[in-house]
C-alpha positions in Angstrom: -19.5 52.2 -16.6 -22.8 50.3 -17.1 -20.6 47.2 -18.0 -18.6 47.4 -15.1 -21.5 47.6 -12.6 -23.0 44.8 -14.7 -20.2 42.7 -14.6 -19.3 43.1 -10.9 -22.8 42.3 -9.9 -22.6 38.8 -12.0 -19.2 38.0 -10.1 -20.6 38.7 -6.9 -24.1 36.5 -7.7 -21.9 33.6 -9.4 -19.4 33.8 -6.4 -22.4 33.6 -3.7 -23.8 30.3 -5.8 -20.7 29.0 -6.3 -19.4 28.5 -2.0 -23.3 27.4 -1.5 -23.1 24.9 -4.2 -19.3 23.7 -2.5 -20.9 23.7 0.9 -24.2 21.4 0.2 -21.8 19.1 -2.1 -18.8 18.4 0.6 -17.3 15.7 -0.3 -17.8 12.5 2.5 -14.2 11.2 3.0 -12.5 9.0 5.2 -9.3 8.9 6.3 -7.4 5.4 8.0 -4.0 4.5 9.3 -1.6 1.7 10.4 1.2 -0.1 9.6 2.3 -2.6 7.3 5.4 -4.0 5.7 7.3 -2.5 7.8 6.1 0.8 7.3 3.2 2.4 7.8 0.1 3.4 5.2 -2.3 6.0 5.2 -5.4 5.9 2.5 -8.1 8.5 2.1 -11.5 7.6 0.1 -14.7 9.1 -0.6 -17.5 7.1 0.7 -20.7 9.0 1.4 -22.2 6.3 4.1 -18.3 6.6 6.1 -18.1 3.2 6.1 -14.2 2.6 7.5 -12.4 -0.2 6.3 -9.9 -0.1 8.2 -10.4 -3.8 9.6 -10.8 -5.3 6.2 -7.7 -3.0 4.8 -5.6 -4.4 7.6 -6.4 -7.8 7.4 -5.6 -8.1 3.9 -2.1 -6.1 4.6 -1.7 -8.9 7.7 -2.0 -12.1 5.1 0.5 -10.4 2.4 2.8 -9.8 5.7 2.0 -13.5 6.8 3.1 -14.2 3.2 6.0 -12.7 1.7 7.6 -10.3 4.5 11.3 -10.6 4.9 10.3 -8.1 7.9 8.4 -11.1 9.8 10.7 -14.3 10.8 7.5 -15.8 10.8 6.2 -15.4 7.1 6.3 -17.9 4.7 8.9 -16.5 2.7 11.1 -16.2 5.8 10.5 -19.9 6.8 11.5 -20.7 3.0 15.1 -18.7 3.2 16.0 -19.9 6.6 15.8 -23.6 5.5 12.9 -24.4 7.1 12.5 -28.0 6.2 8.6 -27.9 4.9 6.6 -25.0 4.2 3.4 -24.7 2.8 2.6 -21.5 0.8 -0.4 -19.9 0.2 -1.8 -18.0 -2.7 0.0 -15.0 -2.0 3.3 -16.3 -2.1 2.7 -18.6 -4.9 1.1 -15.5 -7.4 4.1 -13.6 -6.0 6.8 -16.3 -6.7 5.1 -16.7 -10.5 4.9 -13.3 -11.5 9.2 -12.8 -10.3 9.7 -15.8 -12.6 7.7 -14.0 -15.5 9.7 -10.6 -14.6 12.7 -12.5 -14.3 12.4 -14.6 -17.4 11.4 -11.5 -19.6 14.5 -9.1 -18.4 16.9 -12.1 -19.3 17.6 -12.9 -15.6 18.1 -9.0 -14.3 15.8 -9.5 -11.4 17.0 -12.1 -9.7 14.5 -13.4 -6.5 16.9 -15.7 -4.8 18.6 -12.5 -2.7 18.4 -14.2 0.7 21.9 -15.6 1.0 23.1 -12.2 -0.2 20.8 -10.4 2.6 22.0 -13.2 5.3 25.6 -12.5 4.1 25.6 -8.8 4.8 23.7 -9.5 8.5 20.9 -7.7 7.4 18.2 -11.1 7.1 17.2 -13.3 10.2 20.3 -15.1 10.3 23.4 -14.3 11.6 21.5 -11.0 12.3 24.0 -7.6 13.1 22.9 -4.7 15.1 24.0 -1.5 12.8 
């Protein structure tokens, strides 16, 4: 009986310690939103001065959109498979484009980037474009 009593009063001390120890150490966290890609993101981080960067997520989301979105008729990648007669890319599209060849190159051709007249074909890209 001695044990028992002993044993329920260190559960009840260790239990008491423990949720003040949670409490003083709660965990700073932030939480953003938006969309991107045409989709939408949602990132949580610790950060114990809740510092949101939100604006500096986003803008970095906007310049891969700017870059390689078939969702945008105004990205680079866009411009490129509707013919448009110069484009310049950026540093996005161009690590982008490399790193397909090196996938494609080392799978022997099974991804294959060139899908646009595929996509245009089916009325699902900017051209020709279908209502579903």
């Amino acid at each position: 009986m001695r044990i028992l009593i002993l044993f329920t009063i260190a559960v009840s001390l260790f239990a008491c310690s423990n949720s003040t120890n949670q409490e003083a150490k709660e965990i700073p966290q932030v939480y953003i939103e938006g969309e991107a890609q045409g989709t939408t993101y949602h990132i949580k981080y610790i950060d114990n001065g809740q510092i949101n960067f939100k604006k500096e997520i986003d803008s970095i989301l906007i310049a891969i959109d700017n870059s390689v979105s078939t969702y945008l008729s105004t990205s680079l990648i866009s411009q490129l498979n509707n013919d448009v007669d110069t484009v310049l890319v950026d540093s996005i599209f161009k690590a982008v484009f490399l790193k397909s060849i090196e996938i494609s190159e080392a799978t022997n051709n099974a991804l294959d980037v060139t899908l646009a007249p595929v996509i245009n074909a089916y009325g699902w890209g900017f051209k020709n474009r279908s209502t579903i």
